[in-house]
C-alpha positions in Angstrom: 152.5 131.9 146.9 150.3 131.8 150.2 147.4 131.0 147.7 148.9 128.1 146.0 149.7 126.6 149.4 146.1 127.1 150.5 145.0 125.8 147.0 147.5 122.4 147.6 146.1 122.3 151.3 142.6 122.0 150.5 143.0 119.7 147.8 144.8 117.3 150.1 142.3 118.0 153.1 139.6 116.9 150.5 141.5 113.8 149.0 141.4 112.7 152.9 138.0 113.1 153.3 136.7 111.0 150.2 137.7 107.5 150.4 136.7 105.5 147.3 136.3 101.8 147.9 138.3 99.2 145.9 136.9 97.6 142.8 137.5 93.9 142.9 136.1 91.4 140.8 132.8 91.0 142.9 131.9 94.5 141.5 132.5 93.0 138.0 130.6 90.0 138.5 127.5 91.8 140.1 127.5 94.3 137.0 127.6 92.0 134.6 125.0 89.9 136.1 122.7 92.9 136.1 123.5 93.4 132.6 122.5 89.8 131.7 119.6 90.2 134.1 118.2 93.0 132.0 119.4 91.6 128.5 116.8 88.1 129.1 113.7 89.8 129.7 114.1 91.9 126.6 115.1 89.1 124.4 112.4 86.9 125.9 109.7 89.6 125.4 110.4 90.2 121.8 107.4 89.6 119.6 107.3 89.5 116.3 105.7 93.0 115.1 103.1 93.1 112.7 103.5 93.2 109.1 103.4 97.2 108.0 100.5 98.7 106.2 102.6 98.8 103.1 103.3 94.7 102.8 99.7 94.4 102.3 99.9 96.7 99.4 102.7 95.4 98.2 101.1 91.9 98.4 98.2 92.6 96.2 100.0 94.5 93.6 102.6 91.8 93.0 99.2 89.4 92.9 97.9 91.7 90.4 101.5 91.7 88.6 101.8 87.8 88.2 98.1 87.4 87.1 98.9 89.4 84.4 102.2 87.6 83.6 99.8 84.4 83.5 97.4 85.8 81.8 99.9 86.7 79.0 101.9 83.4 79.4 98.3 81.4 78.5 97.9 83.9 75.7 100.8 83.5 74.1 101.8 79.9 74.6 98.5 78.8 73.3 98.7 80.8 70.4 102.6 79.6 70.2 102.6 76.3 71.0 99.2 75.4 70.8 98.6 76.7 67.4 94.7 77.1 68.3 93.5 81.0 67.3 92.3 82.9 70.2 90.0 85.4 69.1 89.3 88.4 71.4 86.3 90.3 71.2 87.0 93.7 70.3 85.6 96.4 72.2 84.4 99.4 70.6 86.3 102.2 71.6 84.3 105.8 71.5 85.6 108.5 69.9 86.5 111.4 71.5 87.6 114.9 69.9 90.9 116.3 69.6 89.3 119.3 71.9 88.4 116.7 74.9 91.7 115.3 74.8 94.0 118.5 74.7 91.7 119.5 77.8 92.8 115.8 79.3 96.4 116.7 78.5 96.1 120.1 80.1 94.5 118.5 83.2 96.7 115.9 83.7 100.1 118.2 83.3 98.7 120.2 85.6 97.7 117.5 88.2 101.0 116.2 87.6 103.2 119.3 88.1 101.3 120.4 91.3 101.6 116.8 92.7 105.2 117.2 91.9 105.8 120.7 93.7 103.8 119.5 96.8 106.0 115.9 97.2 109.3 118.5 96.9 108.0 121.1 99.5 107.6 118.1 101.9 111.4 117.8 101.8 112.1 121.3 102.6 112.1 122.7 106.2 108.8 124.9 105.3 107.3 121.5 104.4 108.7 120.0 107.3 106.6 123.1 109.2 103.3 122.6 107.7 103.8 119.0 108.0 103.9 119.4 111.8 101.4 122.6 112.1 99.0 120.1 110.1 99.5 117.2 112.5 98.5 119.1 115.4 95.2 119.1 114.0 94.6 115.6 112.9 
């Protein structure tokens, strides 16, 4: 019982000692005005970033996309509407032996199938730990 009085004693002793000022609204206004203080420079300083490596590519494979689509609309709609005869050249193509092109096939399965193992393992958390063993040395 002594120990709970000592306990509620104390507690009051230290309740005496720290005195808390009151919050009125000039504590209000003052941190919101150091909120919008920080906010302006931030939105004031925000520059456009630079496109990302990847929007290049993008943009020349969608240019590469639609000149084909032109080329194939011309094709066609003057062979269509036009009813003029485009004549391609043809273009000898060489011959190549059944051997040459089961090695091809073999080649590119395999090419294909390690490609595919190596994008997975990035995924996992050993790729995840080569990944960052390998960027400590580039």
């Amino acid at each position: 019982m002594t120990q709970l009085n000592n306990e509620a004693t104390l507690e009051r002793s230290l309740r005496a000692q720290i005195k808390a000022p009151q919050l009125d609204g000039r504590f209000d206004a003052a941190v919101w005005s150091r909120i919008e203080a920080a906010e302006q420079p931030a939105a004031a300083s925000r520059v456009v970033a630079p496109a990302p490596r990847s929007a290049h590519w993008l943009f020349i494979i969608n240019a590469i996309g639609a000149s084909v689509a032109l080329v194939l609309i011309v094709y066609f709609g003057a062979q269509s509407l036009g009813g003029v005869e485009v004549n391609l050249p043809t273009v000898a193509t060489p011959e190549i032996s059944a051997r040459t092109i089961a090695e091809i096939s073999d080649l590119a399965v395999k090419f294909v199938t390690g490609a595919s193992l190596v994008f997975g393992l990035m995924f996992t958390s050993l790729g995840r730990r080569l990944r960052s063993e390998l960027k400590q040395f580039l």
